[in-house]
N, CA and C atoms as a LAMMPS dump frame, in Angstrom:
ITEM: TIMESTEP
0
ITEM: NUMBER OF ATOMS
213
ITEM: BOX BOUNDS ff ff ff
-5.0000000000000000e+02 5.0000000000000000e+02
-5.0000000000000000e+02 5.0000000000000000e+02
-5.0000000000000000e+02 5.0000000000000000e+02
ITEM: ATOMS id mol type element x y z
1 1 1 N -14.713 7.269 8.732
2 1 2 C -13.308 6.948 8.892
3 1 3 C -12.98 5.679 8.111
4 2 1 N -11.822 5.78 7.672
5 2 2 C -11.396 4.333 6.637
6 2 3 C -10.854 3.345 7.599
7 3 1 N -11.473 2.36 6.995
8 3 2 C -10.803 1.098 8.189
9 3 3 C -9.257 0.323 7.639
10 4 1 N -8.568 0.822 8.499
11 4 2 C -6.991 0.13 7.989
12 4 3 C -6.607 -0.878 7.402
13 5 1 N -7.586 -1.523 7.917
14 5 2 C -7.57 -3.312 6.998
15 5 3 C -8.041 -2.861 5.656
16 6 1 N -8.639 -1.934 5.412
17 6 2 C -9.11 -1.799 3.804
18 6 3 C -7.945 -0.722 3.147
19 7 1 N -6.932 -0.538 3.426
20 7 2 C -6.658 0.292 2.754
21 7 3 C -5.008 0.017 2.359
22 8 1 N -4.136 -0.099 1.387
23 8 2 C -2.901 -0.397 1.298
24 8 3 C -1.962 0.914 1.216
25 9 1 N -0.943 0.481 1.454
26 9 2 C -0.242 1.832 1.083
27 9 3 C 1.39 0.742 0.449
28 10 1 N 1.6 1.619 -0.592
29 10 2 C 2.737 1.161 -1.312
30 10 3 C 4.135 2.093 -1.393
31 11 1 N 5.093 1.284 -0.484
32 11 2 C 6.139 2 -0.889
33 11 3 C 7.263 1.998 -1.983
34 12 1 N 8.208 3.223 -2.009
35 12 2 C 8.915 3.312 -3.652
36 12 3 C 9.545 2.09 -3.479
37 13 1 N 9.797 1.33 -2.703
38 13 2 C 10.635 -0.24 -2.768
39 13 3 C 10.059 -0.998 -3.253
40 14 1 N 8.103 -1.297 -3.103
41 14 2 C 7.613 -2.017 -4.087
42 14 3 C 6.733 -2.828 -3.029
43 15 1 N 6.279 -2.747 -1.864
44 15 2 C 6.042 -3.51 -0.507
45 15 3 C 4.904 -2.858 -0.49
46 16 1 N 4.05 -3.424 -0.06
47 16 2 C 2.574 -3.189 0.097
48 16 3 C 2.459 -3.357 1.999
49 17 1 N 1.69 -2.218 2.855
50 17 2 C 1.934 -1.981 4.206
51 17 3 C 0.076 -1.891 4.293
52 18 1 N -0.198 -2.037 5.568
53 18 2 C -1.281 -1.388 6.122
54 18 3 C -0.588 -0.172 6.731
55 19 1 N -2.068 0.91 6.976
56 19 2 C -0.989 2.023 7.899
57 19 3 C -0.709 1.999 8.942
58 20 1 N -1.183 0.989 9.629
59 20 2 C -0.667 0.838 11.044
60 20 3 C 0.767 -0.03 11.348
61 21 1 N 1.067 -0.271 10.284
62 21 2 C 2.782 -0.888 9.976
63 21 3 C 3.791 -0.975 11.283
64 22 1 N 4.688 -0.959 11.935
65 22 2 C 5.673 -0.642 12.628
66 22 3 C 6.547 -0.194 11.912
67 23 1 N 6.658 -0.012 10.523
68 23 2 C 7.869 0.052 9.735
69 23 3 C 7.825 1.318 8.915
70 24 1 N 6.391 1.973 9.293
71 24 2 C 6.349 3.006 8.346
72 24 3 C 5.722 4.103 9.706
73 25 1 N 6.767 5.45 9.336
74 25 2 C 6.959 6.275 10.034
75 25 3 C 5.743 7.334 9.48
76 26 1 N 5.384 7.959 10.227
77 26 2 C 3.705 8.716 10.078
78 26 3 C 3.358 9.522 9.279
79 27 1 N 4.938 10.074 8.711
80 27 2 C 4.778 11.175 7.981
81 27 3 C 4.978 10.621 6.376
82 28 1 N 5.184 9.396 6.596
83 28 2 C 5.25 8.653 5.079
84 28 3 C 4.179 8.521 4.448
85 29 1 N 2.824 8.963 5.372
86 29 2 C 1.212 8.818 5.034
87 29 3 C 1.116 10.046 3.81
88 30 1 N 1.748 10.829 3.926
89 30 2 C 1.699 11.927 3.4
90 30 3 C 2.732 11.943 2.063
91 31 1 N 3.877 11.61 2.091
92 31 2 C 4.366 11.874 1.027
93 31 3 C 4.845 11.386 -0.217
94 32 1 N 4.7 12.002 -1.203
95 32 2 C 4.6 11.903 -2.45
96 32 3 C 5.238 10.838 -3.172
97 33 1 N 5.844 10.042 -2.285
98 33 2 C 6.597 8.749 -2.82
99 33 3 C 5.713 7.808 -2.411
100 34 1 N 4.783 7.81 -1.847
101 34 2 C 4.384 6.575 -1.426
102 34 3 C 2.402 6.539 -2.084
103 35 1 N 1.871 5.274 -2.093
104 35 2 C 0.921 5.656 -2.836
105 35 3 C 0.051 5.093 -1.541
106 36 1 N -1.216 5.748 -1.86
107 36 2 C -2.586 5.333 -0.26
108 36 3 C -3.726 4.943 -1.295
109 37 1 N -4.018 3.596 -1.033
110 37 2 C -5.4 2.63 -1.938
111 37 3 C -5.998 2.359 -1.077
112 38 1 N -7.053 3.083 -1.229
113 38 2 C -8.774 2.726 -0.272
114 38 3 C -9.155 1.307 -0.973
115 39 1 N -9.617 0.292 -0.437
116 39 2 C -10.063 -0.778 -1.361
117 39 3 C -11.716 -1.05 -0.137
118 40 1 N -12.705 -0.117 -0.343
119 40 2 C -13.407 -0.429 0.483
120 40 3 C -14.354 -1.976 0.481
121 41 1 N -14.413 -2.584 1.599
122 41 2 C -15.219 -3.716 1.357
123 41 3 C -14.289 -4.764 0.672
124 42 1 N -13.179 -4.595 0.607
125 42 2 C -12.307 -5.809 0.373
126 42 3 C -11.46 -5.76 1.546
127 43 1 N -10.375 -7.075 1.646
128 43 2 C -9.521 -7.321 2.405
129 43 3 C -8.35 -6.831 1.984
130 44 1 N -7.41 -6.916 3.129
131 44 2 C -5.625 -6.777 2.187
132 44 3 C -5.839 -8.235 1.48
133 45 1 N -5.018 -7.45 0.092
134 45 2 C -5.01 -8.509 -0.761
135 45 3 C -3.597 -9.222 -1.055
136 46 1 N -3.679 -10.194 -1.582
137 46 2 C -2.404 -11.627 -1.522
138 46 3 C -1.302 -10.095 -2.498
139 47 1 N -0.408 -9.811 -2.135
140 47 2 C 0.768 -9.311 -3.26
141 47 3 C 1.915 -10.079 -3.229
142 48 1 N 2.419 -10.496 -4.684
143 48 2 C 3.391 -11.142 -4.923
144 48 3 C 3.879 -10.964 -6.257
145 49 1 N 4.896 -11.139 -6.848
146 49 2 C 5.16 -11.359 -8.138
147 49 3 C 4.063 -11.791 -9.244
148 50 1 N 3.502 -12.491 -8.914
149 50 2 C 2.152 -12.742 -9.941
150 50 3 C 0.892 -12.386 -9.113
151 51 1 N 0.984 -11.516 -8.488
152 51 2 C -0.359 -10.858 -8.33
153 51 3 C 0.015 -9.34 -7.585
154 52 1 N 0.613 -8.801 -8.489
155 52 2 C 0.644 -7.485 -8.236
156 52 3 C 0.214 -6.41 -7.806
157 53 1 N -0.308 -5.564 -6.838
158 53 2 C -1.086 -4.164 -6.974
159 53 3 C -0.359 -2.962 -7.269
160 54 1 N -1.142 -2.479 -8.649
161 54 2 C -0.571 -1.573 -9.529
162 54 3 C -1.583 -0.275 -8.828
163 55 1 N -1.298 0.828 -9.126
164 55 2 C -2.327 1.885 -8.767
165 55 3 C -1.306 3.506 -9.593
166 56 1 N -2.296 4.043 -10.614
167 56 2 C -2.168 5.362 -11.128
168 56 3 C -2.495 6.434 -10.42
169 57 1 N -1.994 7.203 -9.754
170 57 2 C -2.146 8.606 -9.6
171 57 3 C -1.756 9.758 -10.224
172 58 1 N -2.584 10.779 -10.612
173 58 2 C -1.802 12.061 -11.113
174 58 3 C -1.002 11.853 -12.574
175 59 1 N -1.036 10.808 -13.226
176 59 2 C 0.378 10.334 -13.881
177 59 3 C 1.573 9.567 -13.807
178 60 1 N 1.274 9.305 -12.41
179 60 2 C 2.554 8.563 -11.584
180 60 3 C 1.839 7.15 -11.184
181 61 1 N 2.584 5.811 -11.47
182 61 2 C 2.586 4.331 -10.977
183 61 3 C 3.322 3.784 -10.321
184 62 1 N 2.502 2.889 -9.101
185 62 2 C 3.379 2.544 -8.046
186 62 3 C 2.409 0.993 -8.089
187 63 1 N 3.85 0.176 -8.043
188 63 2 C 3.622 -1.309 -8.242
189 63 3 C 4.156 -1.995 -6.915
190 64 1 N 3.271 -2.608 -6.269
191 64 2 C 3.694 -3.912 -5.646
192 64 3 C 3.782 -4.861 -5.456
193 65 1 N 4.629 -5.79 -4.999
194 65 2 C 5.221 -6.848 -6.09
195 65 3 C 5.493 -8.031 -4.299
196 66 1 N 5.363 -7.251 -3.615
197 66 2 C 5.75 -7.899 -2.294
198 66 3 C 4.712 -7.231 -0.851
199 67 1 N 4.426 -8.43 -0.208
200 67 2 C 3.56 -7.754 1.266
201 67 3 C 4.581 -8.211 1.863
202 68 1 N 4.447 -6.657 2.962
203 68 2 C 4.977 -6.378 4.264
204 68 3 C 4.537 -8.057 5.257
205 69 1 N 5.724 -8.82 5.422
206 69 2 C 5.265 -10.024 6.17
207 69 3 C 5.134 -9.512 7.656
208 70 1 N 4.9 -8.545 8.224
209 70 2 C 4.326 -7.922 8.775
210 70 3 C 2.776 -7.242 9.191
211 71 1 N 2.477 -6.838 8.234
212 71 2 C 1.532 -6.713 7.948
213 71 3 C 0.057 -7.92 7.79
């Protein structure tokens, strides 16, 4: 099983979430707008304007530029 702290998920707004969020509804795990980054053996990482997490899927890029201060 993946441990939540290792894993980001990015939404089309640009916000970087864990999945246990309050803000992200369950079925957003799943769809195609949103991107799911295993980062095993690392932490959530700092996202901001100068330290971005970028991630390619399929052809498609999803950038985040901001963490969920939530999260």
């Amino acid at each position: 099983m993946e441990d939540a702290r290792q894993i980001v998920l990015i939404s089309p707004t640009g916000y970087a979430h864990h999945p246990g969020c309050h803000h992200i509804s369950p079925e957003y795990l799943e769809h195609p707008a949103w991107a799911k980054i295993a980062l095993p053996g690392i932490p959530f990482p700092t996202v901001d304007e100068q330290r971005p997490v970028t991630v390619t899927i399929g052809g498609r890029t999803w950038t985040a530029t901001r963490r969920c201060p939530d999260c």
